[in-house]
NUTI-510413 format. One record per residue (C-alpha): x, y, z negated; residue in three letters; residue number from 0. Coordinates in Angstrom, 2 decimals. Layout:
BEGIN
NODE      east     north        up   type   seq
NODE         X         Y         Z    Ala   NUM
...
// end
This chain:
BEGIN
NODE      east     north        up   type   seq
NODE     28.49     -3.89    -11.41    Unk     0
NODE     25.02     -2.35    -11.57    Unk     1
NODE     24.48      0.72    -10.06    Unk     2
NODE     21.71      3.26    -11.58    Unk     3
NODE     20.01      5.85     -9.41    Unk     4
NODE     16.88      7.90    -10.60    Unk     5
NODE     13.94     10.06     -9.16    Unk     6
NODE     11.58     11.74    -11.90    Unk     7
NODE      8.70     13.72    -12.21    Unk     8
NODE      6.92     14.31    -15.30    Unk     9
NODE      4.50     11.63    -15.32    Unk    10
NODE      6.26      9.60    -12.64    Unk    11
NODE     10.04      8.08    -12.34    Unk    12
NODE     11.54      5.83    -10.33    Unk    13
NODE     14.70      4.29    -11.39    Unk    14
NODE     16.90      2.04     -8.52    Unk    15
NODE     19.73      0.08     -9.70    Unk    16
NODE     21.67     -2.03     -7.33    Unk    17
NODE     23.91     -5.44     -7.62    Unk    18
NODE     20.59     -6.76     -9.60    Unk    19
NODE     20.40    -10.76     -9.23    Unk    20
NODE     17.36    -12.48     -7.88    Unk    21
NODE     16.89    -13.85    -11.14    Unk    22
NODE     16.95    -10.70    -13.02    Unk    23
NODE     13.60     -9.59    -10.81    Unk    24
NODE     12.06    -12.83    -11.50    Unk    25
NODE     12.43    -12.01    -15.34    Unk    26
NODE     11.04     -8.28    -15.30    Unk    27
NODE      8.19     -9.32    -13.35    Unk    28
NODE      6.98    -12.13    -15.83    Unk    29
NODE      8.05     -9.85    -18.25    Unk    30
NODE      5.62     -7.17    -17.18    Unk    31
NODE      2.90     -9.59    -15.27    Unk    32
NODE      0.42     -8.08    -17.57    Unk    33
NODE      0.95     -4.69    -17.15    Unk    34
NODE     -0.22     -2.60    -14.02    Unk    35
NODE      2.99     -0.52    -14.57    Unk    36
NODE      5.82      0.00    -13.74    Unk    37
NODE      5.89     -1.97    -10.27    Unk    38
NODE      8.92     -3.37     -8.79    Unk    39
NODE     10.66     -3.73     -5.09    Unk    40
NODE     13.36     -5.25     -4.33    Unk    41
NODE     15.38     -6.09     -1.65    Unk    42
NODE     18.64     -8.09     -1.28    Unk    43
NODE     20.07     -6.78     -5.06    Unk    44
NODE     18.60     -3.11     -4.73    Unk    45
NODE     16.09     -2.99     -7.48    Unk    46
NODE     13.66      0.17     -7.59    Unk    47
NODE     11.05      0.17    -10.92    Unk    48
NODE      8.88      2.48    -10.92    Unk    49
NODE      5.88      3.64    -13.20    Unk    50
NODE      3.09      5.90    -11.56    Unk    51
NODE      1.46      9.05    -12.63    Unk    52
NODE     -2.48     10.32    -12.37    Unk    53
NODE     -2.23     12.08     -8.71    Unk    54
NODE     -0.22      8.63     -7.61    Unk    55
NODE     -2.90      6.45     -8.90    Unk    56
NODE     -6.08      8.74     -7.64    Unk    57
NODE     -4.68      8.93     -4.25    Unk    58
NODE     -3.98      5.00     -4.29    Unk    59
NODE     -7.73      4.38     -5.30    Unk    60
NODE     -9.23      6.52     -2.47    Unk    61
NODE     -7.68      4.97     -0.09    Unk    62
NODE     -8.32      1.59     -0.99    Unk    63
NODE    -11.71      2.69     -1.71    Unk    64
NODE    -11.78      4.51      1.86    Unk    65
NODE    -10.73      1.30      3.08    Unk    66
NODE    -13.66     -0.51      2.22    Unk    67
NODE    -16.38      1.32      2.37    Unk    68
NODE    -15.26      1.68      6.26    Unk    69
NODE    -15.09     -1.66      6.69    Unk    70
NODE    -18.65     -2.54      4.43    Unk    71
NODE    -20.04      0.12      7.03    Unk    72
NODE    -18.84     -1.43     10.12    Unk    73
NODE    -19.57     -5.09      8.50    Unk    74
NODE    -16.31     -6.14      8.60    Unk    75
NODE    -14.66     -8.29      5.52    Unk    76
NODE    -11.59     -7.65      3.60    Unk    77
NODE    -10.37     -9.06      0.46    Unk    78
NODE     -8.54     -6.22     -1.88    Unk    79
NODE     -5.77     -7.94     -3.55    Unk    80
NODE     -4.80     -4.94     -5.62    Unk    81
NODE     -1.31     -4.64     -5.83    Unk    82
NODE     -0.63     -8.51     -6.64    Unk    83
NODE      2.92     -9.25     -6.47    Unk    84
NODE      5.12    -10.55     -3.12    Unk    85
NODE      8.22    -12.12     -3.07    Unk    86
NODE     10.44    -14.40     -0.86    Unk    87
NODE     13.29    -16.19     -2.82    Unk    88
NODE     14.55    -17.29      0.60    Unk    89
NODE     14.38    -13.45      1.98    Unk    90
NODE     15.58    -12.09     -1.33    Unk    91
NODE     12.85     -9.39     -1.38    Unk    92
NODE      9.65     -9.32     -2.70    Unk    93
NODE      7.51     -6.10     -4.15    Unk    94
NODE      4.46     -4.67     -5.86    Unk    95
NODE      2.43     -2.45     -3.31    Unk    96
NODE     -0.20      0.11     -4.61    Unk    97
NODE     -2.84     -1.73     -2.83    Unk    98
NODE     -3.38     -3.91      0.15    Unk    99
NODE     -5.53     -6.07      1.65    Unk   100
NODE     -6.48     -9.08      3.97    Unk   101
NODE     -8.69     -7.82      6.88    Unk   102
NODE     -7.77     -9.94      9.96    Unk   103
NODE     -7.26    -13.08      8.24    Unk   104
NODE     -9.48    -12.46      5.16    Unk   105
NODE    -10.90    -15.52      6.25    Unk   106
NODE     -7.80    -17.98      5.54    Unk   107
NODE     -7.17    -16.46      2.10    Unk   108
NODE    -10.86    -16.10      1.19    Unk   109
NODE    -10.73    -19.66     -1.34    Unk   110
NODE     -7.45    -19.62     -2.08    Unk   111
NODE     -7.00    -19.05     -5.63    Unk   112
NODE     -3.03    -18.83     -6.04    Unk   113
NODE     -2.43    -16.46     -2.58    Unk   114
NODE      1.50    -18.00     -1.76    Unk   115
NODE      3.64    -15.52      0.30    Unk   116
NODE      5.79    -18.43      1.71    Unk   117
NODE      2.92    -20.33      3.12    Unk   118
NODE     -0.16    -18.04      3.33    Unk   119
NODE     -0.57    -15.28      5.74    Unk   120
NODE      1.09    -12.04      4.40    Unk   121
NODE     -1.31     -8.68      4.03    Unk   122
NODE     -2.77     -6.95      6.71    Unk   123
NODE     -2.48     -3.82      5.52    Unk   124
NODE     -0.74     -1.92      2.67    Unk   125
NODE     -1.08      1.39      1.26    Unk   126
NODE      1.89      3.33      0.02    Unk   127
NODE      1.67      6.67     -1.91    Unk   128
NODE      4.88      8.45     -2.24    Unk   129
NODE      4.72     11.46     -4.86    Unk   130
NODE      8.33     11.56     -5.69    Unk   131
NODE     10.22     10.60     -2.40    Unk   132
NODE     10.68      7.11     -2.81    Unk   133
NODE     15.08      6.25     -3.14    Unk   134
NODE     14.03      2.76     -1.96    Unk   135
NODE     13.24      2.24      1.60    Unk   136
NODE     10.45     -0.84      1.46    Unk   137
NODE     10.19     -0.68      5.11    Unk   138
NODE     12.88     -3.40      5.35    Unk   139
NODE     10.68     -5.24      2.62    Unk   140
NODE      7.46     -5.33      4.35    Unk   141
NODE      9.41     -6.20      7.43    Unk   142
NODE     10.65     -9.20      5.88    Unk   143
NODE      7.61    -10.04      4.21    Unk   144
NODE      5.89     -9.32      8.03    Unk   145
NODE      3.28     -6.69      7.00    Unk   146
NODE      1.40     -5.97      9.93    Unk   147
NODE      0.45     -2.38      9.01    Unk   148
NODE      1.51      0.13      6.21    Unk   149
NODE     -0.28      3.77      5.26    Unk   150
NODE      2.02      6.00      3.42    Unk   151
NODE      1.06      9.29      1.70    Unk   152
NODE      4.07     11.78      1.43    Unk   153
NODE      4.19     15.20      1.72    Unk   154
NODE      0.53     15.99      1.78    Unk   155
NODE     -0.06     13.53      5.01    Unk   156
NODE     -0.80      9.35      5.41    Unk   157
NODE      0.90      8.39      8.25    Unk   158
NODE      0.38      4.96      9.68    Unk   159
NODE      3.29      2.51     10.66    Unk   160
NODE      2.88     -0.96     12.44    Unk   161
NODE      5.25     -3.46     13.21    Unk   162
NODE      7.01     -4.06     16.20    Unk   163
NODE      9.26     -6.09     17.39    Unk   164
NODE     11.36     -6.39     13.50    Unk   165
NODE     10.70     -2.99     12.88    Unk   166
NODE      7.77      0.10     12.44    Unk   167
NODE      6.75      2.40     14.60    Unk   168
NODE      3.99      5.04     13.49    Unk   169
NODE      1.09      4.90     15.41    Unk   170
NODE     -1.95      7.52     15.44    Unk   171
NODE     -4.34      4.99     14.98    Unk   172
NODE     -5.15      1.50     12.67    Unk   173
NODE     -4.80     -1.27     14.21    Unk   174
NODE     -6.62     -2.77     11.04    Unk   175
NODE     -9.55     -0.52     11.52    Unk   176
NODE     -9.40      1.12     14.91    Unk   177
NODE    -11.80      3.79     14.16    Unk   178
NODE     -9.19      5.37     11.56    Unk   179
NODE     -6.44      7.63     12.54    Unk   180
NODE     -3.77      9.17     10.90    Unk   181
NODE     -5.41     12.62     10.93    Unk   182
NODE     -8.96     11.09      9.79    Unk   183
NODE     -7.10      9.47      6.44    Unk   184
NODE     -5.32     12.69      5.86    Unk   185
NODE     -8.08     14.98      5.95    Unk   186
NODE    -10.72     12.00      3.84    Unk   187
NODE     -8.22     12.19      1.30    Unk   188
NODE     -7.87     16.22      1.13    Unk   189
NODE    -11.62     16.23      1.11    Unk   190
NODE    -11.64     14.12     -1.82    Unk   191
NODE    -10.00     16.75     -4.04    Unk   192
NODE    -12.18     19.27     -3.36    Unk   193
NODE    -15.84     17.66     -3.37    Unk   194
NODE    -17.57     15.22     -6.15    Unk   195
NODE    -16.97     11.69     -5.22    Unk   196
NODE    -20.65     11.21     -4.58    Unk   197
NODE    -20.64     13.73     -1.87    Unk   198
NODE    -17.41     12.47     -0.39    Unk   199
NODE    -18.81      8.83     -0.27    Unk   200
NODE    -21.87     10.07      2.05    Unk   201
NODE    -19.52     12.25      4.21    Unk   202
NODE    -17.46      8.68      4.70    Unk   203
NODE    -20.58      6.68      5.26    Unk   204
NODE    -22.21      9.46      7.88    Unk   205
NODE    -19.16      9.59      9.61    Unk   206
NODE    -18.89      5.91     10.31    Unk   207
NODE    -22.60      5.73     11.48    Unk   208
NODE    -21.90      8.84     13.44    Unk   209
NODE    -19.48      6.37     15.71    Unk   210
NODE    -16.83      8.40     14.19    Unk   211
NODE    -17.02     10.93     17.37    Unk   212
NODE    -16.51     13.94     15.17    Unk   213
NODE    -14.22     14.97     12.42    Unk   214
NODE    -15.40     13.81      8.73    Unk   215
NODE    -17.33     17.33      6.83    Unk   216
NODE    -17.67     17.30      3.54    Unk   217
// end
């Protein structure tokens, strides 16, 4: 029996239902492989759909866009796979992040044209924005999956969670860019709803070539 569980705002919902079969996700997701929304977890039968609203999808963008213009600054690469779909039939999870991307091993995925979660390295990083309090937990997801690092707005804060030993820990700092904390991502992202994005883009760049000694200034 399917059970139905729902979280709505306005412009944003999230709807779980669990006892869901494996094929059932397989179906919604070529269903909607089109489609930028809704997005889909699941994990082991719990299903969570979910379709995003304006503040979920600006905050999304400036981080990802955060995210690379720190790395183009600091020359590193990263490949921005959007929020491309990953799932593990033999881990019976799989889900839809609001971005990530390949930083450390950028390099094995650059030419590959299909990315395969069973036999290509998984993300290095993904970015989570939780508006609505999220009734799925996708820690246990990205755990499977064996993301390295996750950022997750709630709450008016990103807070930054790496793996460790089968589980996350938060951690003040990136490990996929050092020079980013917890605090730093917060405050970029506050900043970002208050100045033109113009303005904000310098403060970003002058901050990186500042060695990132000081905190960002609009």
């Amino acid at each position: 029996m399917v059970a139905i569980a729902s979280v709505a705002t306005p412009a944003e919902q999230r709807l779980t239902l669990n006892g869901v079969s494996w094929a059932t996700f397989e179906s919604l997701l070529a269903d909607h492989a089109e489609r930028s929304s809704p997005r889909f977890a699941f994990d082991r039968g719990l299903l969570e759909i979910m379709t995003t609203s304006s503040e979920h999808e600006r905050d999304n963008r400036t981080l990802a866009q955060l995210v690379e213009v720190v790395a183009e600054e600091l020359g590193v690469d990263v490949l921005n796979v959007g929020s491309m779909t990953f799932k593990r039939k033999d881990l019976a999870q799989g889900f839809e992040p609001d971005s990530c991307f390949y930083i450390q091993h950028e390099d094995q995925v650059r030419e590959v044209v299909q990315i395969d979660p069973a036999t290509d390295p998984p993300p290095d990083l993904v970015i989570e924005i939780d508006i609505t309090n999220s009734s799925l937990n996708r820690f246990p997801i990205y755990a499977g999956i064996g993301i390295p690092e996750v950022w997750r707005f709630a709450r008016g804060r990103v807070t930054i969670s790496r793996l460790e030993d089968g589980g996350y820990r938060e951690s003040d700092a990136s490990q996929a860019l050092p020079l980013l904390t917890a605090d730093i991502l917060t405050r970029f992202l506050a900043d970002s709803r208050t100045i033109g994005r113009t303005a904000w883009l310098r403060s970003v760049r002058s901050w990186v070539h500042q060695g990132a000694t000081e905190s960002p200034t609009p």
